[in-house]
LODRENKE-977225 format. One record per residue: x, y, z of N, C-alpha, C, O in turn. Coordinates in pm, whole numbers, plus 50000, padded with zeros to 5 digits. Example, Ala and Ser with C-alpha at 12.3 -4.5 7.8 and 13.67 -1.06 7.14 Angstrom:
2
513194943150780512304955050780513204967050780514244966850846/512854977550708513674989450714512905000350787513415011450804/
END
This chain:
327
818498745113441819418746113554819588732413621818848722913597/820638732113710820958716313743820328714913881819798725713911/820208706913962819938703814079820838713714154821988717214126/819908718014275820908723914412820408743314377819598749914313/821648745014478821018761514453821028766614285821568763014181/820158776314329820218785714186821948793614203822598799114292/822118789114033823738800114041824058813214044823738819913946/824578818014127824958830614183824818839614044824208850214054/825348835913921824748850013817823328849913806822888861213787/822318839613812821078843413823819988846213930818788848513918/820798845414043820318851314166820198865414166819348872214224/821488870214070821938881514085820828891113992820208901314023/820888881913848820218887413719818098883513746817268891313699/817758873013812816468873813852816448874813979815628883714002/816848871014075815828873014233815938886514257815088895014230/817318888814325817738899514324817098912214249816278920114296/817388912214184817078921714074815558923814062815138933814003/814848916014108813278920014108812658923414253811458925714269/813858923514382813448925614496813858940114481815008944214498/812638948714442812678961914467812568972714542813258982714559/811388968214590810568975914742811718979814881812088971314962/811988989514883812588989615035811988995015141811089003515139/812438990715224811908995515366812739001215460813418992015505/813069012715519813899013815601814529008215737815619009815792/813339000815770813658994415884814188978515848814038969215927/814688977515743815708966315714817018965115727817418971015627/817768962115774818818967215788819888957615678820578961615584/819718946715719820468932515608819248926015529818288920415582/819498927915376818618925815253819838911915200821018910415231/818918903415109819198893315032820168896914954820188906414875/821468884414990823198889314910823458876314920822898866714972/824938879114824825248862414817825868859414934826138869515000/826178849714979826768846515080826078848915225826398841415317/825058859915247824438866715375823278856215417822438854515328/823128850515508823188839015577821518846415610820578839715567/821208857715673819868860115746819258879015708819728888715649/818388876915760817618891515707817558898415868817498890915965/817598913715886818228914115962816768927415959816458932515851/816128930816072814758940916087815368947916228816028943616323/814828959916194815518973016334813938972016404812848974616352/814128969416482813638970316632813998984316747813738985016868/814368990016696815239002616791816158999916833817038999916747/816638996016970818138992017069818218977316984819248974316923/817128969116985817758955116963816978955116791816218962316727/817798941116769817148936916588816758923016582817118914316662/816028921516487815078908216475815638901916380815418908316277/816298892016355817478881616318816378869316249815938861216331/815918867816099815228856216074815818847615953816418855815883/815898838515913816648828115774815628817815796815108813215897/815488815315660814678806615623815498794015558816688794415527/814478780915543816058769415476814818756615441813768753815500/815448750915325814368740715317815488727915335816718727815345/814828720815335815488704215362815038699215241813808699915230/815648694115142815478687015034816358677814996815828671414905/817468673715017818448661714999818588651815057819158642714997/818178649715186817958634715295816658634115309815718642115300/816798621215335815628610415352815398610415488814448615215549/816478603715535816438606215727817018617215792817768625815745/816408615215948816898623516015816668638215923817668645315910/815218643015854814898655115822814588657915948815488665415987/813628655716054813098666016145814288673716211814448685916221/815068663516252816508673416339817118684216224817328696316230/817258676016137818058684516029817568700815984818238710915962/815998698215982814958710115994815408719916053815888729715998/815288718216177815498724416275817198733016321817418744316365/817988723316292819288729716321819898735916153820998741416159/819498735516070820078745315946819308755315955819628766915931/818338752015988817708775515991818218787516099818358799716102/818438772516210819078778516331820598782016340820968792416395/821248775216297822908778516204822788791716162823438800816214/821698794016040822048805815984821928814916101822878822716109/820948816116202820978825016304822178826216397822498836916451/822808815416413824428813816471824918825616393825018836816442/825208822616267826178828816217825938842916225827018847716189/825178852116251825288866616328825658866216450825968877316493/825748857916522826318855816675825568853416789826108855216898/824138848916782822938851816831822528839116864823008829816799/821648836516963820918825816984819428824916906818668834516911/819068813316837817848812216798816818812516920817118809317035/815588816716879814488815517010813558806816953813168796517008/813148811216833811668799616776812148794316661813328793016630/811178791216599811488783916450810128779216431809608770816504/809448785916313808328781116273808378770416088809128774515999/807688760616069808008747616028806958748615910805868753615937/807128745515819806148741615709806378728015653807488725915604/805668720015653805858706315585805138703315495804098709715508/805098695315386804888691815246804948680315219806018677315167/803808667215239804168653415297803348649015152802188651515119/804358642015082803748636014974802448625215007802568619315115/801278622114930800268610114945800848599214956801728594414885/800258594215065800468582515099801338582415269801698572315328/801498595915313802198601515385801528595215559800428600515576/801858587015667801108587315724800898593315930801558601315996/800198588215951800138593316098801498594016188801828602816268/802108583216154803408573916231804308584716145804808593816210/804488584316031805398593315979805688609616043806668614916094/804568613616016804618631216082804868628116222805308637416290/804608613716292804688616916468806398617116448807138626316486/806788605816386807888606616356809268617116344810278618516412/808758623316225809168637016174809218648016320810288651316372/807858652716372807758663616475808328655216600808598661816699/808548641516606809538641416795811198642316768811968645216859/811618639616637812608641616587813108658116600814038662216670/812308665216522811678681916540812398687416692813298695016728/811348678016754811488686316907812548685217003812948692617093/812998670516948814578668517068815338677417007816098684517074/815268678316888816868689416802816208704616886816838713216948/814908703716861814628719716896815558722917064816398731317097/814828710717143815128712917298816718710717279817308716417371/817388706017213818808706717245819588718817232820638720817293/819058726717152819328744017156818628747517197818188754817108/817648749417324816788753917390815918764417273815738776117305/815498760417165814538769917039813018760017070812788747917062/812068773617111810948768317045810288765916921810108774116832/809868751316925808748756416768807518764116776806698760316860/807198775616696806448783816768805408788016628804958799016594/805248773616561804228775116466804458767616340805268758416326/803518773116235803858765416127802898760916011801818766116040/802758754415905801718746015828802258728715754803218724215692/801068724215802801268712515718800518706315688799538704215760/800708699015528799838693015420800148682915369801378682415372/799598671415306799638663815235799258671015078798248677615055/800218668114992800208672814862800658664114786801538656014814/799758665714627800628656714533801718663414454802418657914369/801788680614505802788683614451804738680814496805698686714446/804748671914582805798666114632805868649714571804918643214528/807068646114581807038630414585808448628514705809448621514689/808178634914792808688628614933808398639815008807748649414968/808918638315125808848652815223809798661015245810888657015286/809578671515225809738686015205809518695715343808448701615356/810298696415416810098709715545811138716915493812168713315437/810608730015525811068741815546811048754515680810088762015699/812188754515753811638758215848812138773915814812668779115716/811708778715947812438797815939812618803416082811658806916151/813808804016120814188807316253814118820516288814128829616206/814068821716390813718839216441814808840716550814998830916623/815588852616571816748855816703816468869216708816008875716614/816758873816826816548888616903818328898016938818898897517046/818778904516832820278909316912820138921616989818948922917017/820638928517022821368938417035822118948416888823348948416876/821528953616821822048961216729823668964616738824528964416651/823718967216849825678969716842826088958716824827288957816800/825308947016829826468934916824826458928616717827128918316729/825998929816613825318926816495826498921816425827498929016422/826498909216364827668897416272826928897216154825758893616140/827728901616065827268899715917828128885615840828988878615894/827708884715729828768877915639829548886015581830618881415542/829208901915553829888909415461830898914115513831668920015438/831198913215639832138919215698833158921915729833548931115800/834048909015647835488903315657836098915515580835638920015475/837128919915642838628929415625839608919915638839898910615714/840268928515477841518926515442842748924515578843158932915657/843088910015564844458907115666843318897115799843838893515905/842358895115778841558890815891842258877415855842798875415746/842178867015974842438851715948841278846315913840368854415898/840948831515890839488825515859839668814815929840728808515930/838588811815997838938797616104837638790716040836938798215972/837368782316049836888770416051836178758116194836998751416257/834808757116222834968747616328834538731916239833838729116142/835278725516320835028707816282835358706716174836328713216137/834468695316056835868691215966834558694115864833378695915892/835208693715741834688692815579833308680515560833198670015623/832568684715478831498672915477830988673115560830028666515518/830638676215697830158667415805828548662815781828058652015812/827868674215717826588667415685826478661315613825768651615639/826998662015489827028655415366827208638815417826548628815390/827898640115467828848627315528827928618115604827998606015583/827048623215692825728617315772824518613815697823818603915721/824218625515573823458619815543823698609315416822678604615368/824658606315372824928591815298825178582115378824658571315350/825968582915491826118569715574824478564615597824118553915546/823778570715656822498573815687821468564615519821158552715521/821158573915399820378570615327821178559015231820408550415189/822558557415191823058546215140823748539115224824888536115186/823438535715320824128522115440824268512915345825408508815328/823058506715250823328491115282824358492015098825088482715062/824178502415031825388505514920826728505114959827668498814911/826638514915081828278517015110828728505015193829948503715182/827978492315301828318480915348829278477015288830418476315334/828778472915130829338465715043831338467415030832108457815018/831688480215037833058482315045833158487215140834298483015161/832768497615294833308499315344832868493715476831788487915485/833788495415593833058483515746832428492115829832808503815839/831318486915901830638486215934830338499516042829438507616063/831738495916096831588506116221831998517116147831038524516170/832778524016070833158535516001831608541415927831418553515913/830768533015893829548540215856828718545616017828038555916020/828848539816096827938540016174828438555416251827768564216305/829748554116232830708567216301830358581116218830328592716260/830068575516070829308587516000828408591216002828188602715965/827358582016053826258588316094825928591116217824728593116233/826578591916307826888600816419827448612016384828018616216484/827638620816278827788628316232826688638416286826768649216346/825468629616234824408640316280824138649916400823328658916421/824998644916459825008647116603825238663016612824548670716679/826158665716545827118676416553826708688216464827368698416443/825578685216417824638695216332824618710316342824628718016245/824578714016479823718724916479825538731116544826368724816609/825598743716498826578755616548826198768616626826788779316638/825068764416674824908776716747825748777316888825278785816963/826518772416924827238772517064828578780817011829198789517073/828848775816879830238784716826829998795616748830928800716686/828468801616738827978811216684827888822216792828448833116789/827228818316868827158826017019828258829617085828338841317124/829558818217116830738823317127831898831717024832898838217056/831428829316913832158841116831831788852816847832578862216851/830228854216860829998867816871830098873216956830288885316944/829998866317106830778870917198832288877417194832588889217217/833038867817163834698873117154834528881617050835398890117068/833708885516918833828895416839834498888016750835518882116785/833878887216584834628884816443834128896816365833288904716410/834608897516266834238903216143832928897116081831868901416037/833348888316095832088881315956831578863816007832318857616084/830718859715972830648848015986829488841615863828718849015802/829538824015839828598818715760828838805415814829918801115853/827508798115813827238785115821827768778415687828248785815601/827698766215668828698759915572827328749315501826958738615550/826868754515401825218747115397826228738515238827378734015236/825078739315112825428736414984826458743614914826368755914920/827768737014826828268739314830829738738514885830718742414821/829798730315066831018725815094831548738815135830968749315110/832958737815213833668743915270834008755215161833728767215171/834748747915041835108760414916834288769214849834688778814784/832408763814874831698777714821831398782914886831008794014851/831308778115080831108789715169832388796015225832278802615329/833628794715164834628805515165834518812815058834958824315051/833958807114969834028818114793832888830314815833028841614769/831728825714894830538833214956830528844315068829978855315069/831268838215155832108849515208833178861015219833518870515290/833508853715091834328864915053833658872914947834048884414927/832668867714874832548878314770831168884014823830708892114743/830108881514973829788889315022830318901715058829878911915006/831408902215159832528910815181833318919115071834258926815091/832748915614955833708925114832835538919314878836378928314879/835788911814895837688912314921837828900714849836868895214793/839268895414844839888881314832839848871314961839598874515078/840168857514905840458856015023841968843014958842348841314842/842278838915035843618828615043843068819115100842328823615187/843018801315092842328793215128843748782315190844518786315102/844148777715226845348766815249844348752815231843828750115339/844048745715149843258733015161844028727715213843398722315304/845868722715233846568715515311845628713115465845478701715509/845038725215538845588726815642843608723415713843108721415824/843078724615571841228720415605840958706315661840988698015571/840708701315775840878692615849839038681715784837848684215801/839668671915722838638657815706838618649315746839688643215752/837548644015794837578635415927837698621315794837398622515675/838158610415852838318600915810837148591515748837408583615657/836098592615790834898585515781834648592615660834508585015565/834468612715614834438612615509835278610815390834918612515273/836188608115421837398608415313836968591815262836788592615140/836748578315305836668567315282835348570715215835348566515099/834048577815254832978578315153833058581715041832648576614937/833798593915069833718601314916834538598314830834318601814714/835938589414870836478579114808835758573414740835588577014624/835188563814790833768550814728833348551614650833388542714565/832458567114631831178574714538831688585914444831028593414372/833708585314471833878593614349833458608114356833378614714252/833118614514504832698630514493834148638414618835058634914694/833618647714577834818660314667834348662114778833138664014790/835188661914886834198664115056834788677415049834788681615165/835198684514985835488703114973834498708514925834468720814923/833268700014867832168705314798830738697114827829728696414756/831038691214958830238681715010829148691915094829698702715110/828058691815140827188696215204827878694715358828358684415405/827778708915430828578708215535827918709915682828478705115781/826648717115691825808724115800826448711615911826468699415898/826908720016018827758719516137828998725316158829638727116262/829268728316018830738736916025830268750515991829328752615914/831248763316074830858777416080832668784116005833768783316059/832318789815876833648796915875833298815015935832268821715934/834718818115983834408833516051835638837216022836648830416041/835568848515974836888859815975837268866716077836238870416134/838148870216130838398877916232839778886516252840598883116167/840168894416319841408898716302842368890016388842068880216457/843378894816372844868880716398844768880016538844728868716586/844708893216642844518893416771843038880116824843108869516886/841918887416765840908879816804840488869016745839368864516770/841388862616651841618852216567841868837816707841358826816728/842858845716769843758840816814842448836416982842118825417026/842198845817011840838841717141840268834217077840208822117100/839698840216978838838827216919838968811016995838278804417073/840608808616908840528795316875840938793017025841648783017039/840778797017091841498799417273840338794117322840458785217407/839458796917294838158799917334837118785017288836438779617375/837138780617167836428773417159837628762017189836938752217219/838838758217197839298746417281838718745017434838678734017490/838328755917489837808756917652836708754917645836188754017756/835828753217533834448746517505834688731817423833648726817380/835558726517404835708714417299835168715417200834418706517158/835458729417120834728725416982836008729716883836348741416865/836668718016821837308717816697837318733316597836478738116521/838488737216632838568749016519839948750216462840858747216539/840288754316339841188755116244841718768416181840838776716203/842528773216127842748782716116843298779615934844288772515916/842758784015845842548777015712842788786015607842838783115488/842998800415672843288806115526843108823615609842938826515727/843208831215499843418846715499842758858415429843538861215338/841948864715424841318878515365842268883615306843328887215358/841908884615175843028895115117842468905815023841298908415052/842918912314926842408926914855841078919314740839868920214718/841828914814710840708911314556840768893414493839738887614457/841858888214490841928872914429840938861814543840938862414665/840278853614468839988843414585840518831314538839988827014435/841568823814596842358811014574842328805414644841878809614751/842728793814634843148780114730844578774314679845038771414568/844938774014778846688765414765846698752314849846168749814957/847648742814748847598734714787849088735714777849638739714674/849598732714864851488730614860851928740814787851548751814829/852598740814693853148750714570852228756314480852448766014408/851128749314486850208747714331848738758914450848328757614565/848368770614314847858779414300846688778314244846858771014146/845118782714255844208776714175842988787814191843198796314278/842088788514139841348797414130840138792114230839448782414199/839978799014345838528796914432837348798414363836848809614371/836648788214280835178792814214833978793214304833938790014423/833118797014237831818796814290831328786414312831798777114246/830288783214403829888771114431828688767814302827758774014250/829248755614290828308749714190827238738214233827058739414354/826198723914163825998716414221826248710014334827068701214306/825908709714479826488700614538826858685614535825948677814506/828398679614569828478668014516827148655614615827148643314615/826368663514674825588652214760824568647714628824358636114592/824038659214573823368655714452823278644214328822348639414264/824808642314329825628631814232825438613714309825558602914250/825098616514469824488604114472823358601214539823018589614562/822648612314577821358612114635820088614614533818938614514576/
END
């Protein structure tokens, strides 16, 4: 198998397929596209996703921290804790982990999430470092946001632009590569990227105004977490790439390095389905918060495509991510 996630037919044909045991008090079990595991509590439910960090060099501790917490966005929920496992190759040292955990804790305090536990080791079974964190949220059972949830005729919005992580973390781990052709300040603007990491403010407000469905935008890029969401949901969907908004900083990278920012690593961007009425609050809604949202495409019966102008094309599954091809 290649680098990046395992592919959706063998998720299907081994993980899947050997998670047998049920429990009734589960309510959301492991699917493609389904972002978190979802435990009945009675009135309220216990909201947890797990996520490892394996493709950047820098800026892992923040990064830690706001992709486990994303996936908890995307049911509509605020994260509360997040407990941390780290995996620090030999040679690993004091300055490093202080490093790593104050990094950790400003991302934590900027979504008000505690870290509320964890393990960590020096191993030679790594040759760099490896965290994995796993976030925990508390809902309300009636209010409960799936990924599977998108209906036929819903719109699909989009917040912020394509790439955005992907995009930070190359400005970030190939600076002094990309110097060479591109200037100076346009890298530096990409790695302020990082900034914009975490979606739980447009997770919380969707679920407030009410969607159908929602997913964080991890491996894969914008086009496999629309292909994921839709084939969580059993439907089609209609994609307009015209209308998928790329910020400039990534379009000049992925220029450079020859990869797709439609298939770029994205965590900061949230796609959500919703119906046309509450489509429409939505995007009402997060302009009165300043957070960038788009309206990019459509739920439909069964096809999943992307159009570009006239030209028609088949929405695939997400494959390798292109961060892989230069990290």
């Amino acid at each position: 198998m290649e680098v990046g996630k395992v592919p959706t037919d063998i998720l299907k044909e081994v993980i899947f397929k050997n998670i047998q045991h049920k429990r009734s008090e589960v309510l959301v079990r492991p699917n493609i596209g389904e972002d978190c595991a979802v435990v009945d509590f009675g009135e309220n439910v216990c909201v947890m996703s797990t996520d490892p960090i394996t493709g950047a060099v820098k800026d892992i501790g923040s990064l830690s921290i706001h992709i486990s917490c994303n996936d908890i966005a995307s049911n509509g929920v605020e994260p509360i804790g997040v407990m941390m496992t780290i995996l620090a190759p030999i040679g690993t040292t004091k300055e490093d982990l202080s490093y790593v955990m104050q990094e950790a804790n400003r991302a934590a305090a900027s979504i008000n999430v505690e870290i509320i536990g964890g393990h960590s080791e020096i191993t030679d079974a790594v040759n760099r470092m490896v965290i994995t964190t796993t976030a925990i949220g508390k809902q309300k059972k009636a209010a409960m946001v799936t990924s599977k949830g998108a209906q036929v005729g819903d719109h699909v919005i989009m917040t912020k632009h394509a790439g955005l992580e992907g995009t930070a973390i190359i400005a970030a781990d190939l600076e002094d590569q990309l110097r060479k052709a591109i200037p100076q300040e346009v890298i530096d603007n990409a790695k302020g990227f990082a900034k914009k990491i975490s979606v739980v403010k447009e997770g919380v407000l969707a679920g407030t105004v009410g969607v159908n469905s929602m997913h964080d935008v991890t491996e894969g890029g914008i086009l496999g977490a629309l292909w994921e969401l839709a084939e969580a949901s059993q439907v089609g969907i209609e994609v307009y790439e015209d209308k998928i908004p790329i910020a400039s900083e990534t379009l000049k990278i992925c220029a450079e390095l020859s990869i797709d920012p439609l298939r770029l690593i994205s965590s900061g961007v949230m796609v959500m389905a919703a119906s046309k009425e509450k489509a429409q609050v939505l995007l009402e809604t997060f302009k009165e918060h300043a957070i960038e949202a788009t309206m990019i495409g459509k739920i439909t019966k069964e096809e999943k495509v992307i159009l570009k102008g006239t030209t028609k094309n088949p929405l695939e599954a997400p494959k390798t991510d292109e961060l892989y091809k230069v990290i």
